[in-house]
C-alpha positions as CSV (number, residue, x, y, z in Angstrom):
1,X,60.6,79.5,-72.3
2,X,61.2,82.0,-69.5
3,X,61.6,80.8,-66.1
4,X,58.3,82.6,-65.0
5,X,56.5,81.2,-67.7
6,X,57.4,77.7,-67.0
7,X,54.3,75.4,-64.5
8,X,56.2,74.9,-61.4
9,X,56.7,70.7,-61.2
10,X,57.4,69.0,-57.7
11,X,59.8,66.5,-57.7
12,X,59.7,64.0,-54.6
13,X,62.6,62.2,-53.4
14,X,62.1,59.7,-50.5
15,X,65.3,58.8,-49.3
16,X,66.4,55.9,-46.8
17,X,70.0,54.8,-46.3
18,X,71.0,56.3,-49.8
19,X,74.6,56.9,-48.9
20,X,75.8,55.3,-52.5
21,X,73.5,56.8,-54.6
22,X,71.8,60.1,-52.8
23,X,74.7,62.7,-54.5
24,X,74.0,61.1,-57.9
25,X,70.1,60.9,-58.1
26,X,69.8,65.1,-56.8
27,X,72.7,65.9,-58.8
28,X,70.7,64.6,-61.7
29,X,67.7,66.7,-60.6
30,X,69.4,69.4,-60.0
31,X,70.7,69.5,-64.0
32,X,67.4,69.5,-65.5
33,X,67.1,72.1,-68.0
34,X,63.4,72.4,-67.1
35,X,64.4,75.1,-64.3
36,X,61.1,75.7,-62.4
37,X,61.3,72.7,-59.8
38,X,60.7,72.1,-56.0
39,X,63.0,69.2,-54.9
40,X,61.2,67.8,-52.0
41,X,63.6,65.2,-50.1
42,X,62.3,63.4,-47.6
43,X,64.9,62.1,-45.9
44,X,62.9,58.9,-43.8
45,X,65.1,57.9,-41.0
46,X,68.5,56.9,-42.6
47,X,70.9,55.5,-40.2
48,X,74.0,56.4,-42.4
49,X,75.1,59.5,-43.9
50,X,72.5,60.2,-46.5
51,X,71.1,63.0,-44.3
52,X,74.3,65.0,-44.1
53,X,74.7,64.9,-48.0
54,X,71.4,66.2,-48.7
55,X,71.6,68.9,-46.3
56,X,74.9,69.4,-48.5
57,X,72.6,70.3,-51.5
58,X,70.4,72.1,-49.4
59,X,72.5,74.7,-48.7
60,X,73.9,75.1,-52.5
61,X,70.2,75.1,-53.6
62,X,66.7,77.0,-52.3
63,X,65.0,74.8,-54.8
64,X,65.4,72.1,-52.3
65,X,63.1,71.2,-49.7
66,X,64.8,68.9,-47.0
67,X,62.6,67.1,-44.4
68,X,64.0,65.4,-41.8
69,X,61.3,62.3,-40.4
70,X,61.4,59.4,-38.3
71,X,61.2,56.4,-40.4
72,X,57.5,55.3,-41.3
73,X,57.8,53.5,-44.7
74,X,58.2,54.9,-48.8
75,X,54.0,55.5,-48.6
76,X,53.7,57.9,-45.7
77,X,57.0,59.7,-46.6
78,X,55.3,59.9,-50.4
79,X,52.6,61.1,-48.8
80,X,54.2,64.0,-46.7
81,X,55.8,65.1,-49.7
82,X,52.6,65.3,-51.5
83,X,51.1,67.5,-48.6
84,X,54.4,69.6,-49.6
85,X,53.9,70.0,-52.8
86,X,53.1,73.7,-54.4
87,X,53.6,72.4,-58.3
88,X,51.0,72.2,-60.8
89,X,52.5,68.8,-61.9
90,X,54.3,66.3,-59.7
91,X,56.9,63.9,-60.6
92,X,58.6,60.9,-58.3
93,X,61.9,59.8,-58.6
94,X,63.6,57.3,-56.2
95,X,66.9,57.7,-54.6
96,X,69.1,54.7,-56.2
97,X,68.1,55.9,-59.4
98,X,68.9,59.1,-61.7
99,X,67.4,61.3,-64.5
100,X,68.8,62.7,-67.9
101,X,69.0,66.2,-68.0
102,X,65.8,67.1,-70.1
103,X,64.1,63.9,-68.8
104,X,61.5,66.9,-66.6
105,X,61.3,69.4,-69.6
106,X,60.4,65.9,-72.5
107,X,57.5,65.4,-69.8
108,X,56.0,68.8,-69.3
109,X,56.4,69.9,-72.8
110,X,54.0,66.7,-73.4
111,X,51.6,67.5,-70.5
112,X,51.6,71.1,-71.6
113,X,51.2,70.7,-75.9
114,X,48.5,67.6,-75.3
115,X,46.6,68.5,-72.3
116,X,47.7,65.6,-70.8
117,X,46.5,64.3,-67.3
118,X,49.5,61.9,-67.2
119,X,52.2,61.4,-69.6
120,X,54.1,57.9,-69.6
121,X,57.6,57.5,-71.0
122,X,59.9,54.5,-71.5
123,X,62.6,54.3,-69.1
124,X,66.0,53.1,-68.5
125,X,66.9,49.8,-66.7
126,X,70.7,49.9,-65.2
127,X,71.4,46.2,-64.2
128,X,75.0,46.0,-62.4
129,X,77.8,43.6,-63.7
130,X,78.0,40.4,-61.2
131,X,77.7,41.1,-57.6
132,X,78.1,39.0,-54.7
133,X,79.1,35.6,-55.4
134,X,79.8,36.3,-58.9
135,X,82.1,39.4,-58.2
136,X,84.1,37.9,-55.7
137,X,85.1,34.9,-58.7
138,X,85.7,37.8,-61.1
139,X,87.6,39.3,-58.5
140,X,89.2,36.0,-57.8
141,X,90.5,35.6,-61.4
142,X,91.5,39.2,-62.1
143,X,93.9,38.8,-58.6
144,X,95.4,35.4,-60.4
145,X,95.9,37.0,-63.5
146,X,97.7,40.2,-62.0
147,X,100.1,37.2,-60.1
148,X,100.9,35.9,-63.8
149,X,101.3,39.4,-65.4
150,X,98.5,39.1,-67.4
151,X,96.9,42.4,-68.3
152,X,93.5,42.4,-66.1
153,X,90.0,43.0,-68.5
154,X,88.7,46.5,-68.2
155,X,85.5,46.4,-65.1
156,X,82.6,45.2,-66.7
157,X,79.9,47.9,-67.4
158,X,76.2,47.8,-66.5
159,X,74.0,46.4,-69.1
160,X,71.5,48.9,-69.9
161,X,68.1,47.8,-71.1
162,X,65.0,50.5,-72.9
163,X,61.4,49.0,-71.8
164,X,58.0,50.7,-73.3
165,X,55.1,48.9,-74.2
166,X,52.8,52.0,-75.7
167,X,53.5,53.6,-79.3
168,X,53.7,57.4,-78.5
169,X,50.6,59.2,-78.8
170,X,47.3,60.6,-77.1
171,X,44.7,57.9,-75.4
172,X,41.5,58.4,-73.5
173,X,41.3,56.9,-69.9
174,X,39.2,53.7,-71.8
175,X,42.1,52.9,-74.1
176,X,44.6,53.0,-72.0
177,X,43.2,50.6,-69.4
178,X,42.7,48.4,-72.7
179,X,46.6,48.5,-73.4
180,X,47.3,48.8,-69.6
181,X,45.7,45.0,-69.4
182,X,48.3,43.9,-72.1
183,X,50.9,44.1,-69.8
184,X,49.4,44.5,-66.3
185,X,52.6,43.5,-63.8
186,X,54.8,45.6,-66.2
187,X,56.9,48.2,-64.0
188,X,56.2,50.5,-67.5
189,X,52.4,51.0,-66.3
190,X,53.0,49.9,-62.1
191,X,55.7,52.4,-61.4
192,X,55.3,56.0,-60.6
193,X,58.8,57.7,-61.7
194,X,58.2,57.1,-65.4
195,X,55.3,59.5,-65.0
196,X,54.0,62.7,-64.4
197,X,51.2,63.6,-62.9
198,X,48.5,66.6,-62.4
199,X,48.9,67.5,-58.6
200,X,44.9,68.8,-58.9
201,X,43.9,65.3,-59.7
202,X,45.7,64.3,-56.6
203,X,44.5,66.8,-54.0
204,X,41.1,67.0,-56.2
205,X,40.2,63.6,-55.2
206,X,42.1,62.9,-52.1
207,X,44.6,60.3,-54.2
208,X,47.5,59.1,-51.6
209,X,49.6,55.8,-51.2
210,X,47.9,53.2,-48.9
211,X,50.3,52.9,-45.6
212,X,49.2,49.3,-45.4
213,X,50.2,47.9,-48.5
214,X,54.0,47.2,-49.0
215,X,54.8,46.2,-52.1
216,X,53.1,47.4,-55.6
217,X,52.1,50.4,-53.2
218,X,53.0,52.6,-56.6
219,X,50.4,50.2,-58.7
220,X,47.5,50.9,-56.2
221,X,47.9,54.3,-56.4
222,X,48.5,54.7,-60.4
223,X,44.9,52.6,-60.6
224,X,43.8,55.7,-58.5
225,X,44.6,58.3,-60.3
226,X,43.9,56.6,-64.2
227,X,39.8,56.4,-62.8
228,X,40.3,60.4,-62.6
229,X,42.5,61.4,-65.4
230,X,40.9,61.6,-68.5
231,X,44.0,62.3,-71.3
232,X,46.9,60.2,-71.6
233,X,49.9,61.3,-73.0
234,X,52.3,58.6,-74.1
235,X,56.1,59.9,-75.5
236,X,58.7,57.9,-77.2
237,X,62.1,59.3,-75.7
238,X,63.5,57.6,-72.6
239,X,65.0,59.6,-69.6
240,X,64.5,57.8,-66.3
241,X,67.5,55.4,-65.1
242,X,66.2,52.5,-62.7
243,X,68.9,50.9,-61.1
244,X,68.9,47.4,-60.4
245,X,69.4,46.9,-56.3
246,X,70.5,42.9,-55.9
247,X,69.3,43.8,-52.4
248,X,66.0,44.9,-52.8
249,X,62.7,43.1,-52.0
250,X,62.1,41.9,-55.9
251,X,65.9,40.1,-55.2
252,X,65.5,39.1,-51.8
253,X,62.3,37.9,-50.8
254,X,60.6,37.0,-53.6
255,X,58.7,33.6,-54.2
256,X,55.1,32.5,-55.5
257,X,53.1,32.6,-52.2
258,X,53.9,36.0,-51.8
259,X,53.8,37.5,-54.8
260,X,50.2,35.8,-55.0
261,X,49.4,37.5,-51.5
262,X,50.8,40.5,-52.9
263,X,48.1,40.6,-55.8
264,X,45.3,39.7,-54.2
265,X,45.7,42.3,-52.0
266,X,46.3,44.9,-54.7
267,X,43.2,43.5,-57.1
268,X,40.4,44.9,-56.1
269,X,41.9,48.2,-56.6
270,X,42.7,46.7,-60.1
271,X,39.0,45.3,-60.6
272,X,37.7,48.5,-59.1
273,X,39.2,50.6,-62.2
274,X,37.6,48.1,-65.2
275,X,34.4,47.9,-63.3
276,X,34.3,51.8,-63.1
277,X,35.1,51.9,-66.6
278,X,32.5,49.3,-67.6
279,X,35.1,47.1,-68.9
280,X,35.7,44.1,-66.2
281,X,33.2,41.6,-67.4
282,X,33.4,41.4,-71.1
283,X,37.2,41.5,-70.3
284,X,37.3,39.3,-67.1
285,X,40.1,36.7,-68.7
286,X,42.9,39.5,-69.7
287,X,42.2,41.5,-66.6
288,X,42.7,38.5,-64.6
289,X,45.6,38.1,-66.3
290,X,46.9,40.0,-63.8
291,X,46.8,37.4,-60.7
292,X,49.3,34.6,-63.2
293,X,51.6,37.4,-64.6
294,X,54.9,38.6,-63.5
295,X,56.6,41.7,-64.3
296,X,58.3,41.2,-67.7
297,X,61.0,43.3,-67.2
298,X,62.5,40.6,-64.6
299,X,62.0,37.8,-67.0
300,X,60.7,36.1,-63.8
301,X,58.5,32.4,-64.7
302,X,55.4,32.8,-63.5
303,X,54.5,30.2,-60.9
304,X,51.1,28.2,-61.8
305,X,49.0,28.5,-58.9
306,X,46.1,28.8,-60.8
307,X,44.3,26.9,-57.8
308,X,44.9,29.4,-55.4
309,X,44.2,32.1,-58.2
310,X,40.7,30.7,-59.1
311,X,39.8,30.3,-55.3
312,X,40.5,33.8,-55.2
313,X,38.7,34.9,-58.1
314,X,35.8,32.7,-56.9
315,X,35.3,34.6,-53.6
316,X,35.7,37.9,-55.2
317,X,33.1,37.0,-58.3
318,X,30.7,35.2,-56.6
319,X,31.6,32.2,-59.0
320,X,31.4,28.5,-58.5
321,X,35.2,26.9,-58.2
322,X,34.2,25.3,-61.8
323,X,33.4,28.9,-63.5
324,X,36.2,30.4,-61.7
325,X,38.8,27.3,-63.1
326,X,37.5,28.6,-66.3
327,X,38.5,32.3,-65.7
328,X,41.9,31.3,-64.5
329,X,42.4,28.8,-67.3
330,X,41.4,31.9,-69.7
331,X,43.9,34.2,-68.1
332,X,46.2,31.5,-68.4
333,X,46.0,30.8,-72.2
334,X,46.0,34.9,-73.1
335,X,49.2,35.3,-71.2
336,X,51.0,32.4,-73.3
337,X,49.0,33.4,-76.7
338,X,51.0,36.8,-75.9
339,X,54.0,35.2,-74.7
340,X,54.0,33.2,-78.0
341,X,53.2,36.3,-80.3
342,X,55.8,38.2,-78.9
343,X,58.5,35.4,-79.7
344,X,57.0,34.9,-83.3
345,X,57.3,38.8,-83.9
């Protein structure tokens, strides 16, 4: 297909302190056989070199779009980029990660044959060999075997690890909420750079990221969009690399009082989708499912405060603490009946 034949697709790539990564993630961009792109990198404040390298590609490539911001946060830079945008579609990518060359092209060509709204694809999870305490004993070893003259073992490679949880096909905005609550803390559905996205819908109804949430920003503003779209596009082929960061928030800070904060903050945007939809209360125990679930791609334990769940889900449903125990306890049992049919087969 002729480059003047192809929909124009924003790419936006908010950048902050990158230096390890940056070359590799627009690199990767700038490969994509799908030729019609506007890279829009937003670099947000960076305090080491990751400006000067962009401004590298910059100057190699007018598809590029550099801005250069004070630092504000990942949802207002998202959010400039979107106000930058010319594409008919928009796609996200982050910059510690990186795309296969036809990754764009596999999700257009979907958009474009299905009349698809979004279009969701399995993606790639890069998790490094031992870091930190770890390297430094494999280090450790491979110094004391050198002293010996043993031969040193080749450097470990990342593991790499495919996650989908939808068969490829065409769904209306109803069935994928249904198999959206299957596996509602799954990056698969939470994340935005495993999608693409209509930039009409966006402007259409005035869809950004919520500056004052922190974490699962991406969620909030997928459970946005999915009220609005109406076909969903799911495709079988994997092209999106995430890259585990030991260092990120997920590694760092996380424990059970805030990831509960977290989700009861982020909720009601997920209520506000089934209850649009018609679906919250004859579904009430798997949406809810939600509030005791972690991300399965972590293989994380989820933590049982069903107390402080139910509490929760008794101010938001008007319930007594007895009804809302009953909710929770319901959530509860679907997420280990699942659990349990996904180990049996």
């Amino acid at each position: 297909m002729p480059d003047r034949e192809q929909p124009l697709v924003s790419i936006i790539v908010p950048v902050y302190n990158a230096k390890n990564h940056i070359a590799r993630c627009i690199e990767s961009i700038r490969a994509q056989t799908w030729r019609n792109i506007q890279i829009i990198v937003l670099n947000d404040g960076s305090r080491d070199v990751s400006l000067p390298v962009c401004e590298m590609f910059r100057k190699v490539d007018s598809r590029i779009l550099l801005v250069d911001k004070a630092n504000s946060g990942v949802s207002d830079t998202r959010n400039l980029g979107l106000k930058l945008a010319r594409g008919e579609y928009i796609q996200f990518v982050d910059s510690d990660d990186y795309i296969d060359p036809d990754y764009t092209q596999n999700l257009v060509q979907a958009a474009e044959a299905h009349q698809a709204d979004l279009v969701i694809a399995p993606y790639k999870m890069v998790v490094p060999p031992a870091a930190g305490h770890g390297r430094r004993l494999q280090d450790k070893l491979a110094s004391l075997l050198a002293q010996d003259g043993a031969v040193p073992q080749p450097e470990e490679e990342p593991e790499v690890r495919v996650y989908s949880f939808l068969p490829p096909g065409l769904m209306d905005t109803e069935g994928f909420a249904l198999h959206l609550m299957d596996q509602p803390a799954s990056y698969y559905y939470g994340v935005l750079w495993n999608k693409l996205y209509r930039r009409d819908i966006l402007t259409g109804n005035e869809i950004f990221f919520v500056s004052q949430i922190h974490w699962s920003e991406d969620l909030v503003f997928n459970l946005q969009y999915i009220q609005y779209a109406r076909r969903f596009y799911s495709i079988d082929r994997p092209g999106y690399y995430y890259v585990q960061n030991p260092q990120s928030i997920i590694h760092t800070q996380i424990n059970p009082a805030a990831i509960l904060k977290m989700k009861t903050t982020v909720f009601p945007y997920y209520k506000a989708l089934y209850q649009r939809l018609g679906l919250y209360e004859q579904n009430k125990a798997a949406i809810c499912r939600y509030l005791v679930d972690a991300a399965p791609e972590n293989n994380l334990p989820t933590d049982p405060l069903d107390n402080m769940v139910a509490d929760t889900i008794r101010k938001w449903d008007g319930l007594t603490m007895e009804a809302a125990n009953a909710v929770t306890a319901a959530a509860r049992k679907k997420q280990q009946e699942d659990a349990q049919s996904d180990r049996d087969g």
